[in-house]
N, C-alpha and C positions, 0 to 999 in steps of 0.2 A: 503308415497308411498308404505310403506313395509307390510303397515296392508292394505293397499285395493288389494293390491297385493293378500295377507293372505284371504280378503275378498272372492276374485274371487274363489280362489283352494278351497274354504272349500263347493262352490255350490251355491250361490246368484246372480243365472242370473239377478234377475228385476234390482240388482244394477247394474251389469257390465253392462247392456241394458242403462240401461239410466246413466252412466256417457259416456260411446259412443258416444250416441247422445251431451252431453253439450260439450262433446272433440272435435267434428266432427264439431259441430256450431261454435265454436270460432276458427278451422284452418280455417273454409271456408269465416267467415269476416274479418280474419287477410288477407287471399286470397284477396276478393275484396278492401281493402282500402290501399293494394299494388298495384291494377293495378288502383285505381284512383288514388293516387297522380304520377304514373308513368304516366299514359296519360296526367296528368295535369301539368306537364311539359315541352311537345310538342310544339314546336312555334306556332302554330296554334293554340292553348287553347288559350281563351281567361281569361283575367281577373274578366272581369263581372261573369263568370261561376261558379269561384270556390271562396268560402271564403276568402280561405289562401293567394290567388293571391289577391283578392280584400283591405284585409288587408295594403300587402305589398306596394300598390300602393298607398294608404293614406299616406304610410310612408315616399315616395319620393315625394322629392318637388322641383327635378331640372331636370328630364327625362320627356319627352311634351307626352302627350297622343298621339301626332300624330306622333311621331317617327316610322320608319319602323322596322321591326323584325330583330332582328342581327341575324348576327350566333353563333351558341353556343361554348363556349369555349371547348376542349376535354375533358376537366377536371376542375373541381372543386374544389378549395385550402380547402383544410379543417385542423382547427389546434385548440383543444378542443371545444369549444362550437361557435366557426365563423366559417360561412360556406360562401363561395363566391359563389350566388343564378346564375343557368346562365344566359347569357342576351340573353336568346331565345324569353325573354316573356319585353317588352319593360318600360313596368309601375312597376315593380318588383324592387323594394328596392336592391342594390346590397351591398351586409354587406362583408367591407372589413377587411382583415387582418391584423396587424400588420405589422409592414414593417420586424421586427426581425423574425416575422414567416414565411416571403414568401421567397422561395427558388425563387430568380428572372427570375436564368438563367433553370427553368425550366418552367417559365410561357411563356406561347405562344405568340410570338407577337400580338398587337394588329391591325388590318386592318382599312383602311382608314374609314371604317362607324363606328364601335369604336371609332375612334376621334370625328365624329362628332359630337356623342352624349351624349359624357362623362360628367360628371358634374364638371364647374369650380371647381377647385383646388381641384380636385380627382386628386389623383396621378399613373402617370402610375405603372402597374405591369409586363410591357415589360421587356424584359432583353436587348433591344439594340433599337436604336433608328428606325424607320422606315423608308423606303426608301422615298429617299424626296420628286419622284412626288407623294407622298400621302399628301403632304404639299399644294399642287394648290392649286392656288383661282378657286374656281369653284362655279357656279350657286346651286348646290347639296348643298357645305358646308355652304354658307349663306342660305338657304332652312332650314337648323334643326338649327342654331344658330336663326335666326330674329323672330322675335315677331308682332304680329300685323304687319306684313311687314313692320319691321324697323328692320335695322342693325345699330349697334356702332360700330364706326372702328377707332383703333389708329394705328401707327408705328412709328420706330425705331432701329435703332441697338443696340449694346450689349452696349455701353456707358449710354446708357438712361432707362436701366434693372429696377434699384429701381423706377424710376418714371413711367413705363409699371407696375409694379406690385402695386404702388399706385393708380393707376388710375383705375388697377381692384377692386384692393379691395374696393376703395370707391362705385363704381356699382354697385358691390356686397352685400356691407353693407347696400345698399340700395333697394334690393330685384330687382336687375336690371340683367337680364344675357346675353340678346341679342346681344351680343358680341362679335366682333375677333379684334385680333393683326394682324398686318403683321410686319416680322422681313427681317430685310434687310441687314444683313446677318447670315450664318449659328449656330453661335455661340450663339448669341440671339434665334433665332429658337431655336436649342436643350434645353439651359435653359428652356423655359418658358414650351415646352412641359412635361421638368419631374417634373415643378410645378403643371402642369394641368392646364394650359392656352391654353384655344382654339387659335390656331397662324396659319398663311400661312407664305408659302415664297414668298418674292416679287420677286426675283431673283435678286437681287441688285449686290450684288456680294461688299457690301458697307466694309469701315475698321470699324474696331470695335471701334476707338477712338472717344470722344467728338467732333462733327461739330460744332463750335465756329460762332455765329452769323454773317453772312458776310463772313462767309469762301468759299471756291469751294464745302466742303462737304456740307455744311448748303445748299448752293443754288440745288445742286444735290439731296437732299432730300425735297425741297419746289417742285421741278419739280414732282419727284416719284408721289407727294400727287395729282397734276393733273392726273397724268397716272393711278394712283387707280383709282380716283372719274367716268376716263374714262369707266373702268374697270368693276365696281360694277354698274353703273347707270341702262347699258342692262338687267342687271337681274333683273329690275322689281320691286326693293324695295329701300324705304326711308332711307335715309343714313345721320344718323349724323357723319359728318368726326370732329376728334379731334385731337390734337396736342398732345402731351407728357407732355407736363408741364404744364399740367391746371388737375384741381381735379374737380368732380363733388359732390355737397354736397346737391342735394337732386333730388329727379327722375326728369328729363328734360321731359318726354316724354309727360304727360299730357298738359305743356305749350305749346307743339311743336304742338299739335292736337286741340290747339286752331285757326290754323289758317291754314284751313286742305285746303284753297285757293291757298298758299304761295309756288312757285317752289323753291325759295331759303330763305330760315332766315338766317342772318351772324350775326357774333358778330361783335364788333367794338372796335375802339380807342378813342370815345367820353370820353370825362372827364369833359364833361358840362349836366349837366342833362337836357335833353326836357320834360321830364314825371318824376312825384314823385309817379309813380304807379305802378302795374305790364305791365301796356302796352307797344306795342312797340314804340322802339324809332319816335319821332315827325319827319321824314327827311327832312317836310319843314324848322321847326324852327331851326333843326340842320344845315342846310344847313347858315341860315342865321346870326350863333353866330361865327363866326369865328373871334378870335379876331386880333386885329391890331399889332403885331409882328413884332423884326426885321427878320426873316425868317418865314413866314406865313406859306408856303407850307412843314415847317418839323413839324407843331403842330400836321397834320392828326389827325383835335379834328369832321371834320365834313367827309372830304374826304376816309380815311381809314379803310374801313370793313374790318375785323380782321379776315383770314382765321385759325385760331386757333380753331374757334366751328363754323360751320356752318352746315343745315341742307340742305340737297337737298330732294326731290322730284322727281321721275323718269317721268318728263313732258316732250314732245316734245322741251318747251323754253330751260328746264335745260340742257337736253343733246345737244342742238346747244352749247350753252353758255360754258358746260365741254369742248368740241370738238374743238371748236374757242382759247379756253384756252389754251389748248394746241398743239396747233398748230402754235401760237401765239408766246409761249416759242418756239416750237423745231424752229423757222425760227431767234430767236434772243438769243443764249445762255447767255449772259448778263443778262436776266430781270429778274426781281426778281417776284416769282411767285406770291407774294400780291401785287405788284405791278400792273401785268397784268390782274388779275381779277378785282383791280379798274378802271383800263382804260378803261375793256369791260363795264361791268354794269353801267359806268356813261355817256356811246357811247349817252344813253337814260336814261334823268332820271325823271318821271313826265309822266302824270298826276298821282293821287291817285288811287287805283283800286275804284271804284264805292260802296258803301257798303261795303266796308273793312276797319277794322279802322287801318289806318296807312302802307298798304299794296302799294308799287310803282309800275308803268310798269319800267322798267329801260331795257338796251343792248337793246335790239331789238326792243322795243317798245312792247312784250308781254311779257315778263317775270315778274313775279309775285312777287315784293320783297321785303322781313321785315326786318328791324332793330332789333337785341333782344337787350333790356336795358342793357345797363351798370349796371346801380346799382343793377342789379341781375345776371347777365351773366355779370362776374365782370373783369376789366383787372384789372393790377398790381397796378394802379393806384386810380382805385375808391375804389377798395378792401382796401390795403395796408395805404393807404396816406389819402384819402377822408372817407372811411369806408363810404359811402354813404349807403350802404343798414340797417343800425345803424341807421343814422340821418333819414332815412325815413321809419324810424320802415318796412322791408320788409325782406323777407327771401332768401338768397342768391342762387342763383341754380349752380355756377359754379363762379371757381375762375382760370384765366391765366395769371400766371408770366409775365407778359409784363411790360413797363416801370421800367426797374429795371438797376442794371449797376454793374454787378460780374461777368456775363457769367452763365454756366448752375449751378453754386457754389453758383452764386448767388439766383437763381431760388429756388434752391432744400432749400438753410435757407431762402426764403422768407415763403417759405411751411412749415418748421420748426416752424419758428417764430408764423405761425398759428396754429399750431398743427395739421395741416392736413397733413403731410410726414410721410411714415409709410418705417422707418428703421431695421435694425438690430435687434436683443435682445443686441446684445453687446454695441452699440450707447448708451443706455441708463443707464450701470454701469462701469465707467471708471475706468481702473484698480487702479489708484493712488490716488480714491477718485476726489470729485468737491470741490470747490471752489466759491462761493457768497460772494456778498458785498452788504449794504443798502445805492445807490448813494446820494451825497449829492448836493442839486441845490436851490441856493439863491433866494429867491423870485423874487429879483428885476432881476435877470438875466431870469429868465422864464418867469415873468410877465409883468413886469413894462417898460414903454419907446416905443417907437417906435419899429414896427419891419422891419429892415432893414440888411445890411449887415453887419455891425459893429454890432449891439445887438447878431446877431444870431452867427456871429462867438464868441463872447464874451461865449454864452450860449455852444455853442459846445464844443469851446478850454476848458472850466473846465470839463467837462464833460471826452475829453480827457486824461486829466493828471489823472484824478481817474483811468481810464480803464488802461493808462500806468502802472502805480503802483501796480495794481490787477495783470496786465501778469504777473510782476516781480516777485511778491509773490508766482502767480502758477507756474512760474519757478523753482523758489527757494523751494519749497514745494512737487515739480513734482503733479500737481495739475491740472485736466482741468477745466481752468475759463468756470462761468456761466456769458456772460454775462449780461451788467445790460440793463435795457429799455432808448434810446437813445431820447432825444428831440429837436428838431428842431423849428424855427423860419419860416426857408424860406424852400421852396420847392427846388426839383432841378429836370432839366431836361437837354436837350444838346444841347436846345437854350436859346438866352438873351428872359427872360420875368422880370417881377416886383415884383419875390418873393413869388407871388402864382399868379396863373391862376387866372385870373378877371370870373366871372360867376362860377367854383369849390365852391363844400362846402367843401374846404380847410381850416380845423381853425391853429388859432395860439395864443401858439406853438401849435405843434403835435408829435405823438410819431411816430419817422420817423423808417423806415426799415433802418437794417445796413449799408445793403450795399448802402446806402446814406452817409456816414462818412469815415467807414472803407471797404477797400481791401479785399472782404471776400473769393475770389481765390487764393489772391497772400498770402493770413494767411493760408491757405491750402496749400501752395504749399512742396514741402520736401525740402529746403532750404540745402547746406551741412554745417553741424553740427560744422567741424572745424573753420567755418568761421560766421555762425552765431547764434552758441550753438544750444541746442536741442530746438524743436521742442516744440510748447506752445499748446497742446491742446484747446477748446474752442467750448460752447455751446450757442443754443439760450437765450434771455432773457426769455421764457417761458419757457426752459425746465423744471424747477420741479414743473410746475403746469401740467406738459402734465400727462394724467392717463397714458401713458405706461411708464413711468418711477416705476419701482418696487417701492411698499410698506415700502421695506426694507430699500431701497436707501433713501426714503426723512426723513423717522423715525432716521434713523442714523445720529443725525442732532448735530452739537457743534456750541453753542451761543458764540461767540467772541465779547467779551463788550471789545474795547479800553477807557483807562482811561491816568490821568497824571501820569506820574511816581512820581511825588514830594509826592503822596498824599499817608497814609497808608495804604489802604486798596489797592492799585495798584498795588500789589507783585504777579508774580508767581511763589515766592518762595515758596515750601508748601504747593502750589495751590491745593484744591484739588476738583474736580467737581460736582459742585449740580444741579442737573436738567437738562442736557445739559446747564451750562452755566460757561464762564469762563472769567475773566479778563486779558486785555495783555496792556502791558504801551504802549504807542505812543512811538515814536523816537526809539525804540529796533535797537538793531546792527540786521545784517545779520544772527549773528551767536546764538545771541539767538532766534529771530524767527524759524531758522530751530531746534534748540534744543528743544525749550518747542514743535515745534508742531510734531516731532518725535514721541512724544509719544502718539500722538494722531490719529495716522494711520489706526485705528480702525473705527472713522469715518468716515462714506463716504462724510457728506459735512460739511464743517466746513462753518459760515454766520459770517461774520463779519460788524459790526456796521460802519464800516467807512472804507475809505485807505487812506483819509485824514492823513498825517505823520504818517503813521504806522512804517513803519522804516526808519533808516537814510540813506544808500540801500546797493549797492554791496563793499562787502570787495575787492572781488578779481578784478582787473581792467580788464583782460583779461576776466572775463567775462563776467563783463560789456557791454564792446567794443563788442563782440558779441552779446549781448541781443540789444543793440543800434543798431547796423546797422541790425540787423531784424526788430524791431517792427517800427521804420522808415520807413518802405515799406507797414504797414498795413493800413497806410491812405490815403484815396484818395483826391476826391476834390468835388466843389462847380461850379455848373455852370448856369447859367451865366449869366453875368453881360447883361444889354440890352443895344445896338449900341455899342459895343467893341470887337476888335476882336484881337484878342483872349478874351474871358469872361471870363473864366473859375478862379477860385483861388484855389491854392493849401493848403491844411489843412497838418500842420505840429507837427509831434509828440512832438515834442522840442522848441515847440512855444513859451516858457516860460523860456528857455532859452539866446532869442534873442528882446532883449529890442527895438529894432526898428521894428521889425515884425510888418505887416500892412495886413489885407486882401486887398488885392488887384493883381489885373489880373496883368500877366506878361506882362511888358513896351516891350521888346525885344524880338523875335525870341531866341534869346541866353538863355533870363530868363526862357523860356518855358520849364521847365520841371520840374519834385518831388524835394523839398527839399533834397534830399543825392545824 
């Protein structure tokens, strides 16, 4: 700069002349491509117009081209090279900050049209929660969530959080967004908003605890779910309503627009197959398989459409039908709201729609109504016990905790057990390290003989005393047992049938859900410690096949070979570890188990080969007598015998302790209750 400076004073106009002009030219396009990206800005710019806009909107893939213009935030978060784009311009990529870089309580609240159209599990950048009537259900906020004029709609309260957030993420995972919650009450609300869960408030005004099946709360929230469906139907869009404890495992919505006749599709309680197809369920044949039982009317194998997944249609039939529903409820506080939807729609049930395959008039004589299959729209049943969609090579679209028996504990490790529950990070590396064992099960018990009640309790009871022996070990180790895969003979349900349902593709044995054996609540529960020692941790039998179980965890693995003691090479004297693998004698005291595996605290799961006489057991008696009177409570029972009443048999921890032990139903009113 100092020689052209030099250049000018010495007299060389033509220079100074023309660097003017190349100076003058590039202030005056630095000029114009200021005030074009500042007009293109402007909410009224469109994106078509400009590149950079056009760019950004490639980039987003959950903001709808039809979304209306927001207002612009006052300011801009900027914090090195992220800039938060505003949302004046509706298809614009919004490139958020760190959460460490946003100063929260200077970010502007967010307005009700910002909720709208936020993208799942974008996290707010509000500094305080929004006033709550920005929560309503309004025609508006189903407007920018539905898709092809369809909404997904779940609820529940704050008890039901991890299963609201698994159920998004599965719709999610599956490119599914059309979506809202409703939270019924406030505390659910605020969570899922600052996960970036599209939510309303119902206005329930409900407690935050567990509504246990059959409770006043469980029935006050089957009612809510009419008062929605009331709710949502006027505004004009198809409404899949869903339950909380059902997962969806691949897009529903193409299946649902198969049958674009249909006012209402429901799922069901069938556990008898009518179709080995995708189609819908047969509901003449279903009607006519009802088998011969001493309680008929609790099978609900033909009568009970399962308001867990059902889809409406905003027809003239549906909305009489919502309406009559409840109306129906608020005149008899008693009914049970799937109850009262089956009384209506079977008021009428027949003929077939004409040209529909499988489609009923049912209620009124015009309502339009399908059956979705079991073996794909799966209850706890077909899924769980039958795996029907398995046997009929077909691909599952949903799966609902139903027929099960733990309560919502039970529910949430039936979804475990599948790997479909999406927990914690911390669920899946237990402080004190896991615990496995490779179960042992005699052929002739799993295979051979008759299956009856005797075989099957046979086949259980050993099964038990392994799992008994495993707690003790994770006890004694502070250890959470993994446990092992449970197998069954006979079915169980909470009437007398013959061991499995006659028409089910029930094999036997089967790899039964726990919570068919074991107590998987009352193993849960926080027992006090002084009276029945600490507390036993405890995992699915898949847990360390689940991919979200860390890398770390399953590599960190010690091979436990039991051998005899007699024999030389059975010493862990000296022991010194090759390959993850290690030998431990049978029959060890208490006190060398915990000693050799002290030093092995480093792994996180130690697999042992057996627990067949692994050790001789507890030194200390006291606390013993405390591990006993807990794990005594972790078994349930077997039900039920057919034409006996009481059916039911109790399964007992210490079965092997009592030489006359029989399965067999309690004789007496007196008898009637758990071994302890």
């Amino acid at each position: 700069m100092a020689a052209w400076c030099r250049q000018c004073a010495e007299g060389k106009p033509l220079f100074v002349a023309t660097y003017a002009v190349v100076f003058g030219g590039i202030v005056l396009s630095a000029l114009f491509l200021l005030s074009t990206l500042y007009s293109s800005s402007s909410p009224s710019s469109s994106s078509g117009d400009n590149p950079f806009l056009a760019f950004g909107a490639r980039l987003s893939s959950s903001s709808p081209s039809s979304s209306p213009a927001l207002p612009p935030h006052e300011d801009s978060v900027v914090t090195g090279k992220t800039k938060e784009i505003s949302e004046g311009s509706p298809n614009v990529t919004k490139y958020t900050p760190s959460v460490s870089a946003v100063n929260r309580s200077s970010a502007p609240a967010l307005q009700p049209k910002h909720m709208l159209t936020r993208a799942i599990w974008e996290v707010p950048v509000d500094s305080k929660l929004p006033a709550l009537k920005a929560f309503r259900l309004t025609k508006e906020m189903v407007k920018h969530r539905a898709k092809d004029n369809v909404i997904i709609v779940t609820f529940g309260n704050y008890a039901f959080m991890d299963f609201i957030l698994t159920w998004v993420k599965h719709l999610t995972d599956l490119n599914v967004f059309n979506l809202l919650v409703g939270a019924m009450d406030v505390k659910l609300l605020e969570a899922l908003y600052w996960k970036g869960i599209p939510v309303f408030d119902m206005g329930s005004n409900m407690i935050t605890d567990d509504a246990g099946w059959g409770s006043p709360t469980f029935h006050k929230m089957g009612r809510e779910k009419v008062f929605l469906i009331n709710a949502l139907l006027p505004f004009g869009y198809e409404l899949l309503m869903c339950d909380t404890d059902m997962v969806w495992l691949k897009n529903p919505l193409p299946y649902l627009a198969r049958f674009p006749d249909a006012d209402v599709l429901t799922s069901s309680d069938q556990v008898i197959p009518t179709v080995t197809d995708d189609s819908l369920e047969s509901w003449k044949e279903g009607k006519q398989k009802l088998p011969a039982l001493s309680k008929p009317k609790e099978l609900t194998v033909t009568g009970a459409y399962n308001i867990g997944i059902f889809h409406w249609r905003p027809t003239d039939p549906a909305i009489r039908l919502a309406k009559e529903w409840r109306e129906l409820l608020l005149a008899n506080e008693k009914l049970w709201d799937q109850s009262g939807f089956n009384d209506l729609v079977h008021k009428v049930l027949g003929p077939s729609v004409e040209g529909e395959n499988e489609l009923v008039y049912a209620y009124d004589g015009t309502l339009k109504l399908g059956i979705l299959p079991a073996s794909i729209f799966c209850s706890g049943h077909t899924f769980f016990v039958q795996a029907v969609h398995q046997q009929l090579r077909l691909e599952p679209y949903a799966v609902h905790t139903t027929f099960q028996y733990a309560g919502t504990e039970g529910k949430r490790h039936r979804l475990r057990e599948g790997m479909l529950f999406f927990d914690q990070p911390s669920y899946y590396d237990s402080p004190g390290g896991f615990l496995t064992f490779s179960p042992s099960i005699p052929k002739s018990l799993l295979l051979d003989g008759a299956h009856n009640i005797e075989s099957h309790f046979s086949l259980v009871n050993y099964q038990i005393k392994q799992v008994r022996t495993a707690l003790a070990v994770a006890s004694l180790l502070n250890r959470t047992l993994v446990m092992p895969p449970l197998w069954c003979r006979l079915d169980r349900m909470w009437f007398g049938h013959p061991g499995i349902l006659e028409g089910t593709l029930t094999k036997q044995p089967f790899l039964c859900p726990m919570d068919h054996i074991f107590e998987v609540n009352v193993m849960l529960k926080d027992f006090p410690e002084a009276e029945f020692g600490p507390r036993i941790e405890f995992r699915e039998y898949s847990f360390l096949q689940n991919p979200l179980v860390p890398k770390q965890v399953k590599e960190s693995l010690l091979e436990v070979q039991l051998c005899d003691d007699h024999r030389t090479k059975c010493t862990v004297a000296n022991e010194t570890i090759k390959n993850g693998f290690l030998r431990f004698p049978k029959n060890s005291t208490q006190q060398m188990l915990m000693r050799v595996f002290s030093s092995y605290k480093d792994f996180r799961v130690l697999r042992f080969s057996s627990m067949l006489d692994i050790f001789q057991g507890f030194a200390d008696a006291a606390r013993e007598a405390k591990f006993r009177n807990r794990v005594k409570r972790y078994v349930g029972l077997w039900c039920c015998v057919q034409f006996r009443t009481p059916g039911h048999i109790y399964y007992d921890m210490y079965w092997d302790e009592k030489p006359s032990w029989k399965p067999e139903p309690p004789q007496t009113s007196e008898e009637d209750h758990p071994p302890w």
